[in-house]
Structure formats: C-alpha cells, structure tokens
C-alpha positions as CSV (number, residue, x, y, z in Angstrom):
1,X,19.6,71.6,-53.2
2,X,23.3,72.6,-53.0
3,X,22.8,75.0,-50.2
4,X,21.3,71.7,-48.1
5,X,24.7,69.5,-49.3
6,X,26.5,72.2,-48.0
7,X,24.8,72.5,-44.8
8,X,24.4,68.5,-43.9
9,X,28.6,68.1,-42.8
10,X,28.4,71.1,-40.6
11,X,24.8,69.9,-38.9
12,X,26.5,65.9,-38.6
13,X,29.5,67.7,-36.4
14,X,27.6,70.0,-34.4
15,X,25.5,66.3,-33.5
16,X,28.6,64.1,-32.9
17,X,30.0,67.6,-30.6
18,X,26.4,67.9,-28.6
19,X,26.4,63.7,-27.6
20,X,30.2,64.1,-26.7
21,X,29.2,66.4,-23.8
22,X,26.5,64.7,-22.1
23,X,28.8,61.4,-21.9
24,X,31.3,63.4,-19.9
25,X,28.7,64.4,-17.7
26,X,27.3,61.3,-17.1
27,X,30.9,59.5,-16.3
28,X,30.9,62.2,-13.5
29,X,27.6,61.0,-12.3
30,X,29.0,57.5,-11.9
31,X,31.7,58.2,-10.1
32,X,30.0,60.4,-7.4
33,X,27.8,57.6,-7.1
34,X,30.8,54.9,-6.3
35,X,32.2,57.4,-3.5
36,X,28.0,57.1,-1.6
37,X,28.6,53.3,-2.2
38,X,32.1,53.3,-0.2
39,X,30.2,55.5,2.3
40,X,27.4,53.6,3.4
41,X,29.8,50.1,3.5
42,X,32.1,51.9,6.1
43,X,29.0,52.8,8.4
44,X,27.7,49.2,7.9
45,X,30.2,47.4,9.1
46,X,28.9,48.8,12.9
47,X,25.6,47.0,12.8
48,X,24.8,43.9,11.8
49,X,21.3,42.0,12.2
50,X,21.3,38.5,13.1
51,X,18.5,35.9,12.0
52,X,17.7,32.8,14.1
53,X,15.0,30.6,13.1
54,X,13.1,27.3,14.1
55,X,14.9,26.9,17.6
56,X,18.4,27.4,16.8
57,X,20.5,30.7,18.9
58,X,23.5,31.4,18.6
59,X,23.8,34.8,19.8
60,X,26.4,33.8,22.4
61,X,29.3,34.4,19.5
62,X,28.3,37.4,18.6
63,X,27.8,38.9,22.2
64,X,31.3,37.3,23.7
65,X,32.7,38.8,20.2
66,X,31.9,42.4,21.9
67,X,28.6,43.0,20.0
68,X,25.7,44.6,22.0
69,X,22.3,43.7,21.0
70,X,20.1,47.3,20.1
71,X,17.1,45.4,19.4
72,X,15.6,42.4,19.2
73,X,11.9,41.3,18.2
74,X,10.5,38.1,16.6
75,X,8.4,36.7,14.0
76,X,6.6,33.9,13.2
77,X,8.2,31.7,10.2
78,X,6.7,28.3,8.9
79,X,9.9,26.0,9.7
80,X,8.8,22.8,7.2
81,X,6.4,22.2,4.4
82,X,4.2,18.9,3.7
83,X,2.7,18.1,0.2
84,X,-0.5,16.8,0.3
85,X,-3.4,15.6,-2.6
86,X,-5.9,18.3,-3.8
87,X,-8.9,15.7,-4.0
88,X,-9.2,11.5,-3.0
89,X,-8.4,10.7,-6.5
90,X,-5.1,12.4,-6.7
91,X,-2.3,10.4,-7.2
92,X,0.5,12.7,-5.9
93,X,3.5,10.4,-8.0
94,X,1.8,10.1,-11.3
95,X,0.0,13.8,-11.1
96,X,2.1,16.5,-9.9
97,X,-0.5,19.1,-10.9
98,X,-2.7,17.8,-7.9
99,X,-0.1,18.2,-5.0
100,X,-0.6,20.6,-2.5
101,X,2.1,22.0,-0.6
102,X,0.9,23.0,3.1
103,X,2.6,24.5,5.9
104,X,3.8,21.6,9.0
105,X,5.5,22.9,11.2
106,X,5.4,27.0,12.6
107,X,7.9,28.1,14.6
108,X,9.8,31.8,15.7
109,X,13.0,33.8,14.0
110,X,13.9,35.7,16.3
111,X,16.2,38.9,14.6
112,X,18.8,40.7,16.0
113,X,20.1,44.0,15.7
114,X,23.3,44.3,16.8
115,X,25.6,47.1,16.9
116,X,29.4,47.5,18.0
C-alpha cells in the first residue's frame, strides 16, 4: 500500500506533462488553419456570383464597374406564395392548422458568375 502512495504523485505529473503537449500541438493546428482562411478570401475577391430573381437585372453596374460575366445560367424560383384552406370547412383565421401555403407566382433567377 505504501509502494502505490508513493507511486500516485509521480503517475499525476507524468498525466498533467502528456495533456500539456498535445495542447501545443493543437494551437499550431489552428493557426495553420487561419493562414488557408486568409488564402481563399484573397482569391475570392476576383469572382463574385450575382443573383437576380423575379424580373429584376441589374447587371449593368457590375459590367460598367469592369466585371466580365464567365457564366451565366438560370433557374426556376417561385417568386410569391398564397395560403389557401385544406378542406371547405376550414376557417383559415380561427384555424391555422388548416392553411395551406401554395406556390402563385413562378418566375426565373437568373445567376451570374462574374470574374474581374
């Protein structure tokens, strides 16, 4: 039982000693990862993509601004919503649980990539 009192000090340090090291590694693993993050922000600022939705362009700004467009596609978007009843007896004001919310109106984002 002595031998084991004896023993317990010397097994507590080599624990605290062991979880010292793997925190310095890890705070050299953060900072590697800030430096890919600074990186990847610098390259970013070159493109940009541009989102136009429901009729509205205003590419014109970015073009006269001296952006090129790379590419450009579009997709189809619902532009508004309508709530409607579930069933004839649905009171839509008293009874929320029985509105419906449907698509109205479909429209077209068009997205832009553009690059300088």
């Amino acid at each position: 039982m002595k031998n084991i009192i004896k023993i317990f000090p010397i097994f507590v340090c080599l624990i605290l000693i062991s979880s010292c090291k793997t925190l310095l590694n890890e705070d050299i693993f953060i900072d590697e990862s800030k430096e890919n993050i600074e990186k990847d922000s610098i390259t970013e600022n070159n493109q940009i993509e541009i989102r136009f939705s429901c009729g509205e362009d205003g590419i014109s700004k970015y073009t006269d601004d001296g952006w090129v467009v790379v590419k450009e596609y579009s997709e189809e978007k619902i532009c508004t919503w309508k709530s409607v009843p579930a069933s004839k007896n649905c009171d839509m004001e008293k009874d929320k649980g029985c509105k419906i919310t449907k698509p109205d109106k479909i429209g077209q984002e068009k997205i832009y990539l553009l690059e300088r």
